[in-house]
C-alpha positions as CSV (number, residue, x, y, z in Angstrom):
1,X,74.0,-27.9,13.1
2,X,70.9,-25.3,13.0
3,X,68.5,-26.3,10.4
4,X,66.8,-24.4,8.2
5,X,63.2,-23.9,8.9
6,X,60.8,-23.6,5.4
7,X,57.6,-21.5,6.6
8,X,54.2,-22.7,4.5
9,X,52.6,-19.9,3.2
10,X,49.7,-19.8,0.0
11,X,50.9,-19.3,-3.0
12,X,49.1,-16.2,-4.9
13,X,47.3,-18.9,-7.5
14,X,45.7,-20.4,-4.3
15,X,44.6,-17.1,-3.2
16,X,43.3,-16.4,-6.2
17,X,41.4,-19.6,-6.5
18,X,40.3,-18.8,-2.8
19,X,39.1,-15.6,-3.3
20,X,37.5,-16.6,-6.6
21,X,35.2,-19.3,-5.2
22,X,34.0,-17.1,-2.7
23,X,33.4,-14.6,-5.1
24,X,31.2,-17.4,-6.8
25,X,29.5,-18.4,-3.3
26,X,28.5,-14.6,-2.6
27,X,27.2,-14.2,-6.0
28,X,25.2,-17.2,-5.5
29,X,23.9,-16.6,-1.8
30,X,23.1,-12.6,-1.7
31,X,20.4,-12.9,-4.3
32,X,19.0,-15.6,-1.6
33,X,19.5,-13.8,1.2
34,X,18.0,-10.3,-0.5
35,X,14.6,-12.5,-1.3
36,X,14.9,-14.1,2.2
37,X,14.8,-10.1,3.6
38,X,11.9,-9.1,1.5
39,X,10.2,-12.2,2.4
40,X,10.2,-11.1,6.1
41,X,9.4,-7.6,5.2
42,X,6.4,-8.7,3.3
43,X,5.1,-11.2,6.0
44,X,5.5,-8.1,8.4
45,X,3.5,-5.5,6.0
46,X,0.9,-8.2,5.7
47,X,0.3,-8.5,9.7
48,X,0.4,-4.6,9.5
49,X,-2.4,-4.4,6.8
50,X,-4.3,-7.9,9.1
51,X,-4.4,-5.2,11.8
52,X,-6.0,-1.9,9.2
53,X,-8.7,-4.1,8.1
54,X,-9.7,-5.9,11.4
55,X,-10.1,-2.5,12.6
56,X,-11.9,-1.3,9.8
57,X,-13.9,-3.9,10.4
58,X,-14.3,-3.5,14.3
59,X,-15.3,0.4,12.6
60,X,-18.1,-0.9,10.8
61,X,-19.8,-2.6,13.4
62,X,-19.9,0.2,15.7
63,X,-21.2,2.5,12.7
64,X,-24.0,0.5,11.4
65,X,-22.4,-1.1,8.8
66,X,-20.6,1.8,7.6
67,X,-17.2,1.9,6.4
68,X,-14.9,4.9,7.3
69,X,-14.8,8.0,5.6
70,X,-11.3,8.6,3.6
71,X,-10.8,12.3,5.4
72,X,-13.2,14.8,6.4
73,X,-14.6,17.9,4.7
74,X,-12.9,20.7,4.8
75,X,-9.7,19.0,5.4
76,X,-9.2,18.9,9.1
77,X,-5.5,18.7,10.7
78,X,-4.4,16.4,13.0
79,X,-3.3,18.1,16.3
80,X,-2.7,14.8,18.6
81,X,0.7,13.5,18.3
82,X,-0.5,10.2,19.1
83,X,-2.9,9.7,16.3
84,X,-1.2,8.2,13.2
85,X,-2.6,11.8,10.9
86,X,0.1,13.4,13.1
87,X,3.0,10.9,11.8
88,X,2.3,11.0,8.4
89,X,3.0,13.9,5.4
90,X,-0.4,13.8,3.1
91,X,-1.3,15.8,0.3
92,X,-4.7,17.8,-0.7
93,X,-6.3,16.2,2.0
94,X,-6.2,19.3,4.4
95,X,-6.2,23.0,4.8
96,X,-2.9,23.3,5.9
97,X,-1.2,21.0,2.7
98,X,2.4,22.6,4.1
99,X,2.2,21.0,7.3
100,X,0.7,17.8,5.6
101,X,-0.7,16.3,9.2
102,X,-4.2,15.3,8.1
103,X,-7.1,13.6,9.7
104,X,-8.5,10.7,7.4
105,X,-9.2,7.1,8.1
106,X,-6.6,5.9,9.6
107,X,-7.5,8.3,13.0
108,X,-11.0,7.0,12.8
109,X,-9.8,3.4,12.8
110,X,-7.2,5.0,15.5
111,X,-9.5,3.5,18.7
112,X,-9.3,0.0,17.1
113,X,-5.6,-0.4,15.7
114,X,-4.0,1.2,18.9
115,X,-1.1,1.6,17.0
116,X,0.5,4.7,14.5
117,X,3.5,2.6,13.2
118,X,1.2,-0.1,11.8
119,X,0.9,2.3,8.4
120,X,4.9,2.3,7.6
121,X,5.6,-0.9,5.7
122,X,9.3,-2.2,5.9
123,X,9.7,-2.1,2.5
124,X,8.5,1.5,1.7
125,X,11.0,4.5,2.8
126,X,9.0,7.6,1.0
127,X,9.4,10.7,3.2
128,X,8.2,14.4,2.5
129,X,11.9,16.1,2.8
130,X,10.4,19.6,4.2
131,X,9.0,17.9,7.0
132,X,10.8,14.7,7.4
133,X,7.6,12.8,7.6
134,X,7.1,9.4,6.6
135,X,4.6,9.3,3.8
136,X,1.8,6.5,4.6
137,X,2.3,2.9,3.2
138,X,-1.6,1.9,2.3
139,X,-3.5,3.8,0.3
140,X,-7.9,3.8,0.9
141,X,-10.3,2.4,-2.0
142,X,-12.1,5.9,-3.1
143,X,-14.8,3.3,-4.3
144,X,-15.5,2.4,-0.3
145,X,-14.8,5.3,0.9
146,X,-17.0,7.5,-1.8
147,X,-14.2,10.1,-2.3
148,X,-14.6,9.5,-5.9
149,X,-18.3,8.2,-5.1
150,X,-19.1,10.8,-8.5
151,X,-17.7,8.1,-10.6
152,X,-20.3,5.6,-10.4
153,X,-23.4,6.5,-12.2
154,X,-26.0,4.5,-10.6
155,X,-24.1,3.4,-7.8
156,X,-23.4,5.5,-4.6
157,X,-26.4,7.0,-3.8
158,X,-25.6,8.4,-0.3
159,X,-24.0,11.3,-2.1
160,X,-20.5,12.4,-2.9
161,X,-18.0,11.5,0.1
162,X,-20.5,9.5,2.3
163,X,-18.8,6.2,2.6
164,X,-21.0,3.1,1.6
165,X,-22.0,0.2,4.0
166,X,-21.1,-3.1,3.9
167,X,-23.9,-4.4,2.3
168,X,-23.6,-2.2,-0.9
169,X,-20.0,-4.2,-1.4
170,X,-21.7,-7.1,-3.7
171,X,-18.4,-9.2,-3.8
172,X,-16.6,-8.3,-0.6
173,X,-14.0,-10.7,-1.0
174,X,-12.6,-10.0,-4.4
175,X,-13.1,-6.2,-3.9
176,X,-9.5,-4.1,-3.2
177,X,-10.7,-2.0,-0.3
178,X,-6.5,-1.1,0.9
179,X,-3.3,-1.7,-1.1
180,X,-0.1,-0.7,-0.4
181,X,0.8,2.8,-2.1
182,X,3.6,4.8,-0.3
183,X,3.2,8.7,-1.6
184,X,2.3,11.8,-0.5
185,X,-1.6,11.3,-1.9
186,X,-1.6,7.7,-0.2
187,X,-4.6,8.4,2.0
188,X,-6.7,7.3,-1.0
189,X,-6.1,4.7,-3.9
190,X,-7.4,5.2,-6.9
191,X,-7.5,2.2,-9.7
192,X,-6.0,4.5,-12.7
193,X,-3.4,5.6,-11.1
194,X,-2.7,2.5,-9.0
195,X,-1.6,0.6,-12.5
196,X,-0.7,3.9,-14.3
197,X,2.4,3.6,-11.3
198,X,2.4,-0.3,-11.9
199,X,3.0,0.0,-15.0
200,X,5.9,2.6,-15.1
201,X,9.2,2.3,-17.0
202,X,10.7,4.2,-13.3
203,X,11.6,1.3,-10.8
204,X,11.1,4.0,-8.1
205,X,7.8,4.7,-9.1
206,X,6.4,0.9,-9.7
207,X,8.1,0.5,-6.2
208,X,5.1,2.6,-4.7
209,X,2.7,0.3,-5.4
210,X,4.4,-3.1,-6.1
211,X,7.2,-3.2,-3.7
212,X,7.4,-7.1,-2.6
213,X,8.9,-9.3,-5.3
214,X,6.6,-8.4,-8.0
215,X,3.6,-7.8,-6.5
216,X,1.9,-6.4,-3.4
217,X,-0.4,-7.1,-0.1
218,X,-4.0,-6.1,-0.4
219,X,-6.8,-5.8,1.8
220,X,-9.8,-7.1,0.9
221,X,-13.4,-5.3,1.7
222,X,-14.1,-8.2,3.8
223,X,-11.0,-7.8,5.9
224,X,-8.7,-10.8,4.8
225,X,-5.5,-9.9,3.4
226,X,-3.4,-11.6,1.0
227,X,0.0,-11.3,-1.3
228,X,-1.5,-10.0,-4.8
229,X,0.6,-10.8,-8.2
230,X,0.7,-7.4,-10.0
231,X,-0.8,-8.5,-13.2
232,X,-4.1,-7.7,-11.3
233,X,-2.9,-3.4,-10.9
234,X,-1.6,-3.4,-14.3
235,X,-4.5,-4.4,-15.9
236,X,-6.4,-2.2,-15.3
237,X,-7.3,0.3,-17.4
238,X,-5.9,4.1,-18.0
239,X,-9.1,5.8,-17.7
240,X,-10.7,7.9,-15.0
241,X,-13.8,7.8,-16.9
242,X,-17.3,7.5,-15.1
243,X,-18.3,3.8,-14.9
244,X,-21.8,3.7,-15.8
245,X,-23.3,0.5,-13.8
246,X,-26.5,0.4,-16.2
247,X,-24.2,0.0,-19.1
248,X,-20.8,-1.5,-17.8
249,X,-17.8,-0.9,-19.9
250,X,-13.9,-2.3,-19.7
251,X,-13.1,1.4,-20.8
252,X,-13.4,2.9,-17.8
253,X,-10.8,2.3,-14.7
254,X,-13.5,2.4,-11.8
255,X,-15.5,-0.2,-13.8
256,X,-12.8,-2.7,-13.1
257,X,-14.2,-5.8,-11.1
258,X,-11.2,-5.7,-8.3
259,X,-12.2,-1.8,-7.5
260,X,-15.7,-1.5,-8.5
261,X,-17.6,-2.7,-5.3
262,X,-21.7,-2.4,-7.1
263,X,-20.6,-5.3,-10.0
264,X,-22.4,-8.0,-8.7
């Protein structure tokens, strides 16, 4: 006599029960994984910005002392296609604003990075649409670089746009010389608007400045580089106002310790 064969089979509870404690697992493990990501992009942005400043440094020592200029005057555009101005859209720092492919620092430092890609952090994705060009991920202290040398009464006194020397930095390793600021104006950093963008109710717009896990690498004027909490950008004040060194004031943005390079 044939017998009758019952096939096993889940019943729907189980499945249920199945699908609901992987549900819990994913729930549990993506967060991890997501921080495990940025973790990795950040480490990699931090090599990136290692590589700037050592060649900002190796800049310096073949210019007497003199750090690099943030882009020339008149705006000059980048013809090369192998020098990083050619791979990156900037704003107001050229003639030719439409085609946004400027020379500024990052050619200078050029000879010493060998490298273009080294200015795209993982993190950032900001691209100028019209062009399709990535927008660059580390923005230049004006302080350093003197494009906003006007600022400091009493400080700069090579003149407006002649970048200062080492020896003018009076606390080289607590001074911001680059941070990471992906926009179309990122050639140059600012201290206002660095923590005016820190401090925005926009997630997209924090994310320029402070895009690893609540804070952001920074490059130091004396070329070591380092994960920065964002409490230090959003402090500082919302003023553009003229620090004046004779009479120092908490007022005025560029008279913040991090970006002002003559507090000793």
């Amino acid at each position: 006599m044939w017998k009758r064969r019952t096939a096993k089979a889940f019943t729907l509870i189980e499945l249920l029960v199945v699908v609901a404690i992987i549900s819990i697992l994913a729930s549990i493990l993506f967060p991890v994984f997501a921080r495990a990501r940025e973790n990795a992009r950040r480490a990699s942005c931090m090599s990136n910005l290692k590589q700037i400043s050592l060649g900002v440094m190796m800049y310096t020592q073949d210019y007497d002392e003199r750090y690099p200029i943030c882009r020339y005057h008149p705006g000059m555009n980048q013809t090369d296609s192998s020098m990083p101005g050619a791979h990156y859209y900037v704003a107001y720092a050229c003639a030719d604003e439409a085609n946004g492919t400027c020379v500024t620092w990052q050619d200078l430092i050029q000879p010493y990075t060998k490298s273009a890609q080294i200015f795209t952090c993982p993190s950032q994705t900001g691209h100028d649409a019209s062009t399709g060009l990535n927008y660059p991920s580390y923005g230049y202290s004006s302080a350093i670089s003197s494009e906003r040398s006007n600022r400091f009464k009493g400080g700069n006194t090579d003149g407006y746009r002649i970048p200062i020397t080492l020896s003018a930095v009076q606390r080289p390793s607590e001074i911001f010389m680059l941070v990471e600021f992906n926009a179309s104006t990122a050639y140059r950093a600012e201290p206002d608007l660095q923590s005016l963008r820190a401090r925005s109710i926009t997630p997209a717009t924090r994310a320029q400045v402070i895009p690893h896990l609540g804070g952001a690498n920074i490059a130091y004027a004396d070329g070591h580089v380092k994960w920065t909490n964002a409490t230090l950008i959003k402090a500082v004040p919302n003023s553009a106002d003229v620090c004046d060194l004779s009479s120092l004031s908490d007022s005025s943005a560029y008279c913040n310790r991090n970006w002002n390079p003559y507090i000793p």
